[in-house]
Kinemage of the C-alpha trace (Angstrom):
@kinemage 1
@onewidth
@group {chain A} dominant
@subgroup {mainchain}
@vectorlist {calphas} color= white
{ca unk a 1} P 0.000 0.000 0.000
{ca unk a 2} L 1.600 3.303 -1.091
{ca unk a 3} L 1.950 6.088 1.497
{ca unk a 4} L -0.125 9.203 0.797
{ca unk a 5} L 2.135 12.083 -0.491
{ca unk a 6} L 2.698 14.736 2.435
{ca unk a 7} L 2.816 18.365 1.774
{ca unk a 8} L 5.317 20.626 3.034
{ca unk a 9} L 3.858 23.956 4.010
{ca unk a 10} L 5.286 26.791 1.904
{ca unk a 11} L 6.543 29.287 4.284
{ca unk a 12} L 4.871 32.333 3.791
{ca unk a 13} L 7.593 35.448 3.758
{ca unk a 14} L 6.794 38.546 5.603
{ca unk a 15} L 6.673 40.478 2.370
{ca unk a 16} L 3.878 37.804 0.890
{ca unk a 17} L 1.935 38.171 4.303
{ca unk a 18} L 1.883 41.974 4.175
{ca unk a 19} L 0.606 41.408 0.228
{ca unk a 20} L -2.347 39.169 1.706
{ca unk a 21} L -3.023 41.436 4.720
{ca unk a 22} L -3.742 44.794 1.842
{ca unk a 23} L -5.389 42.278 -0.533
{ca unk a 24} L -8.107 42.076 2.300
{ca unk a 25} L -7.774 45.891 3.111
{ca unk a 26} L -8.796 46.961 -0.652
{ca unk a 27} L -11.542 44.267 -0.657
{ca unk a 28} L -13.055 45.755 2.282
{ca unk a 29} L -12.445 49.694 1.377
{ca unk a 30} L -15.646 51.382 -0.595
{ca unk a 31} L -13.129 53.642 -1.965
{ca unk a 32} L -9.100 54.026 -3.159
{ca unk a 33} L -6.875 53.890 -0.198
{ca unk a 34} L -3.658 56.100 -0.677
{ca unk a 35} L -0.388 54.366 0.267
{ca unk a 36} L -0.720 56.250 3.946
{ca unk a 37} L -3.561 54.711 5.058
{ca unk a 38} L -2.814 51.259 3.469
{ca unk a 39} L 0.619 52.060 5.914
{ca unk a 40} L -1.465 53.005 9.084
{ca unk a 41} L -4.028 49.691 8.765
{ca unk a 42} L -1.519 47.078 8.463
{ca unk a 43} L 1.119 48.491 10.519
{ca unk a 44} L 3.841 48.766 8.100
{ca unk a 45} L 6.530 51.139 6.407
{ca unk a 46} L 5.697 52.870 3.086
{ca unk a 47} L 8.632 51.293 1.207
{ca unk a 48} L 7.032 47.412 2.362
{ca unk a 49} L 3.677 49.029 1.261
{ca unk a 50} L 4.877 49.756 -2.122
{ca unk a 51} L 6.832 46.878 -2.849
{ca unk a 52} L 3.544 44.607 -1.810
{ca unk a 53} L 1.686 46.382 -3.619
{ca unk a 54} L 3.613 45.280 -6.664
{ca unk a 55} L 3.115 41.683 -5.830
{ca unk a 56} L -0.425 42.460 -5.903
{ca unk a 57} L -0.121 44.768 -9.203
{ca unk a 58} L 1.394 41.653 -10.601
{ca unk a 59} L -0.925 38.629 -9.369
{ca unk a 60} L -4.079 41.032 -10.476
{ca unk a 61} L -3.299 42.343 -13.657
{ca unk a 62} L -5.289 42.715 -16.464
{ca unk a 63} L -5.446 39.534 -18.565
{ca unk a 64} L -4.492 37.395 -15.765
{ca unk a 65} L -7.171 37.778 -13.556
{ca unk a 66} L -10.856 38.689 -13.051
{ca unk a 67} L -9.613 41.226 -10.816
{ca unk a 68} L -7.624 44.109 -11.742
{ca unk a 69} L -5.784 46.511 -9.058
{ca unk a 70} L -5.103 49.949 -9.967
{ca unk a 71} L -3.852 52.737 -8.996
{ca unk a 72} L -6.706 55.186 -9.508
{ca unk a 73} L -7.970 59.017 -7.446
{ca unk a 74} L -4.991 59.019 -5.545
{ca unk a 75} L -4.871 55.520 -3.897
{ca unk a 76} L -5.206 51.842 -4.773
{ca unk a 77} L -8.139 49.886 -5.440
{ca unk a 78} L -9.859 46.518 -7.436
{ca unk a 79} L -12.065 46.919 -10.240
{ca unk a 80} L -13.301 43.766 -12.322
{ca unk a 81} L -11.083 43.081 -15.766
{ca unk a 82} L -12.765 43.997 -18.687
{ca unk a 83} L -13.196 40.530 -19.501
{ca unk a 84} L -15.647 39.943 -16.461
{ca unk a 85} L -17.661 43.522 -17.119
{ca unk a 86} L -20.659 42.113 -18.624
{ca unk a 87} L -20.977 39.065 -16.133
{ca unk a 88} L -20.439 41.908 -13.123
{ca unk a 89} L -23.648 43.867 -14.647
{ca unk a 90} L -25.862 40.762 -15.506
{ca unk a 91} L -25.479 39.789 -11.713
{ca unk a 92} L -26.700 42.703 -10.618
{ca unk a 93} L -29.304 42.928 -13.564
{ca unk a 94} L -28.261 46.414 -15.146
{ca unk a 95} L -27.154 47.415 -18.531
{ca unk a 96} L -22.750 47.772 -18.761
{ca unk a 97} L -22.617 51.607 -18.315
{ca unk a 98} L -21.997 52.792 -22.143
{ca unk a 99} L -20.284 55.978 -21.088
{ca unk a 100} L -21.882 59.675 -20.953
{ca unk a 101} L -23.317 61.954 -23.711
{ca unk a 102} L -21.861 64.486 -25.287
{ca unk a 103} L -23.123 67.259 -23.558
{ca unk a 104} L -22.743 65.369 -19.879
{ca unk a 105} L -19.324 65.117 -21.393
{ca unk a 106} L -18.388 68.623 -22.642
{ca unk a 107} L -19.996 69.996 -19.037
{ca unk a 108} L -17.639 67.202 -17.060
{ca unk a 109} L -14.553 68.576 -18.958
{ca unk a 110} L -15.618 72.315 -17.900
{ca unk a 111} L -15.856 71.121 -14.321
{ca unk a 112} L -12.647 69.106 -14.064
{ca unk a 113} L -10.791 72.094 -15.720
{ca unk a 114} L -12.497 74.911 -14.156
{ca unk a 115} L -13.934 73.648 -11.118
{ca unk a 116} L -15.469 74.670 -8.664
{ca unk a 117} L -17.620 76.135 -11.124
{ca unk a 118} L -20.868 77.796 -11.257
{ca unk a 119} L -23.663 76.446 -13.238
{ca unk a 120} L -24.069 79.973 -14.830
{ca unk a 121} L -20.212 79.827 -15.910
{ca unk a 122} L -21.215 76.548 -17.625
{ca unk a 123} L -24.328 77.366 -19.135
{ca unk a 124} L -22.397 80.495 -20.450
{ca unk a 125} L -19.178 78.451 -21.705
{ca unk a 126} L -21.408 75.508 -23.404
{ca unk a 127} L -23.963 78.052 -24.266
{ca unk a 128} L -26.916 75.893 -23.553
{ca unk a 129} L -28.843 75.349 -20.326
{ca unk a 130} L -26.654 72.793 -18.504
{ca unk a 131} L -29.698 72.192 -15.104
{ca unk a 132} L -30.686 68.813 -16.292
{ca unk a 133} L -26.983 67.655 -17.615
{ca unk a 134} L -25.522 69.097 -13.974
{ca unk a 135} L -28.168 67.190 -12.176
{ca unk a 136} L -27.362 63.884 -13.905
{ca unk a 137} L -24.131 63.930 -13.142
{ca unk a 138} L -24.590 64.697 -9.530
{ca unk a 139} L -27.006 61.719 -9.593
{ca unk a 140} L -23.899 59.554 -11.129
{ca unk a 141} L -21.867 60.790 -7.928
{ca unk a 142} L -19.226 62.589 -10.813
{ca unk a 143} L -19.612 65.886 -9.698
{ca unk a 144} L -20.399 67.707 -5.893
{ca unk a 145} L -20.887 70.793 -4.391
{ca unk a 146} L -17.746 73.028 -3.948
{ca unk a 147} L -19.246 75.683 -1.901
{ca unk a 148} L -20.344 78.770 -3.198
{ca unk a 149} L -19.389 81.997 -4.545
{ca unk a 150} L -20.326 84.052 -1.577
{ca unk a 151} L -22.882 83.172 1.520
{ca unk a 152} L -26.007 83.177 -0.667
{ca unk a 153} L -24.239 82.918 -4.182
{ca unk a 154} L -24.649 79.804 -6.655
{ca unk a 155} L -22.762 76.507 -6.296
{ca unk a 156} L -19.861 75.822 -7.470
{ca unk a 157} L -19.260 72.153 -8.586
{ca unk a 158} L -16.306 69.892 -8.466
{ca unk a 159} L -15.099 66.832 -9.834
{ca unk a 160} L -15.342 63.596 -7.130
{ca unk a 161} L -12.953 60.825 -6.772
{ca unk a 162} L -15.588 58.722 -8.642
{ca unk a 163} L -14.785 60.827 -11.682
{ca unk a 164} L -11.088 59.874 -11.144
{ca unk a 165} L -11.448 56.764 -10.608
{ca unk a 166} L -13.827 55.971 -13.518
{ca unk a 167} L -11.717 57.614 -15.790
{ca unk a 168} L -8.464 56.061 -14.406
{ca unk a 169} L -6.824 59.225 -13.061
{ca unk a 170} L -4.572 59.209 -10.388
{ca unk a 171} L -5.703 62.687 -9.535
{ca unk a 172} L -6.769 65.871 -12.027
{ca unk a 173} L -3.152 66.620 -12.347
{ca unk a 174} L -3.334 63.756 -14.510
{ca unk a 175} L -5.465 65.388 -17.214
{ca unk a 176} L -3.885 67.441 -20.042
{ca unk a 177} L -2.968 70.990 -19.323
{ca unk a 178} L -5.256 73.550 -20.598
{ca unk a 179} L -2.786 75.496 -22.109
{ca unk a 180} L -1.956 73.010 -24.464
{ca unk a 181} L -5.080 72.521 -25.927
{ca unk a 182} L -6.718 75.981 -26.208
{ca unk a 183} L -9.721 77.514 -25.492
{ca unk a 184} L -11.879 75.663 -27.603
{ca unk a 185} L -14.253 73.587 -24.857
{ca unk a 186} L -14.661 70.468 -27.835
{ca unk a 187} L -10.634 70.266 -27.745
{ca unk a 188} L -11.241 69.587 -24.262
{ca unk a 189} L -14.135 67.271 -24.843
{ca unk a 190} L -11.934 65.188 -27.244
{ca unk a 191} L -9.036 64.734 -25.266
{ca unk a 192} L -11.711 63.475 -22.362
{ca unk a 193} L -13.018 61.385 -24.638
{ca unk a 194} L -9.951 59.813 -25.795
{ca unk a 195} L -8.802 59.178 -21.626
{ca unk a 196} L -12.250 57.400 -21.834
{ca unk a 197} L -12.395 55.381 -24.658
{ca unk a 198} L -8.981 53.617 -22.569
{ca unk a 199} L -11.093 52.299 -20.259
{ca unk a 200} L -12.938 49.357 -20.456
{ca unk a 201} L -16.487 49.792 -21.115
């Protein structure tokens, strides 16, 4: 009678056990956690953060898993691979998000350039009536309220870290500077739409 085959634990290093403990971290988050907090939680330097994370950047990367990390708004977080998109939305029985009309798109550039920015600044830069296009994109948690332009003066809208995260930004540094693409708002709008098209749907 043959002897069943024993396995001999693989020791887990301190490095791989710091990788498991901020797998768990960004499953649990509802939002990108910066390197800082990820450093806080678990207890460890910035520099074993980092490299970590790159054992996780590596073991969930695009292609190779049906979880992606990325570094997105700032901080790190898991989205599902393109692949699995389309499973992701029939389990929760909505349509994959097809991305945002032109004019939600054209007002979303204004507000990541300009912002905070006034609804009456947008109207007058788009030159149409932007209430219902502002709304929807405060319903879509893209934009917020900035404040206002004096104590009973209109709001003034900002991007949200949804926007940078959808849109794969590490923060709105990221986006092309203004100055090199003029004052023409669809310039704007292209270049937005071209950072959008290189995400998955």
């Amino acid at each position: 009678m043959e002897r069943p085959l024993r396995l001999i634990p693989t020791e887990v290093t301190p490095a791989a056990e710091l990788a498991r403990t901020l797998e768990a971290l960004l499953v649990v988050a509802s939002q990108p956690l910066p390197v800082a907090e990820l450093s806080a939680a678990a207890q460890a330097a910035a520099a074993e953060i980092e490299q970590a994370l790159e054992v996780l950047g590596e073991r969930f990367a695009e292609g190779s898993s049906g979880i992606v990390l990325e570094h997105v708004a700032g901080g790190y977080a898991f989205r599902a691979s393109a692949a699995a998109t389309e499973a992701c939305a029939r389990l929760f029985e909505k349509p994959v998000e097809k991305g945002l009309s032109q004019a939600a798109l054209e007002t979303l550039a204004i507000v990541a350039y300009l912002g905070p920015v006034t609804r009456p600044e947008i109207t007058r830069i788009r030159g149409v009536n932007v209430d219902g296009v502002i709304a929807g994109l405060a319903e879509r948690g893209l934009i917020a309220e900035g404040g206002r332009e004096n104590e009973f003066g209109a709001i003034r809208y900002r991007t949200t870290p949804l926007f940078e995260r959808i849109f794969g930004l590490e923060s709105l540094a990221a986006l092309p500077r203004v100055d090199d693409l003029g004052d023409d708002v669809a310039q704007i709008r292209e270049r937005l739409e071209t950072v959008a098209e290189k995400r998955p749907a």
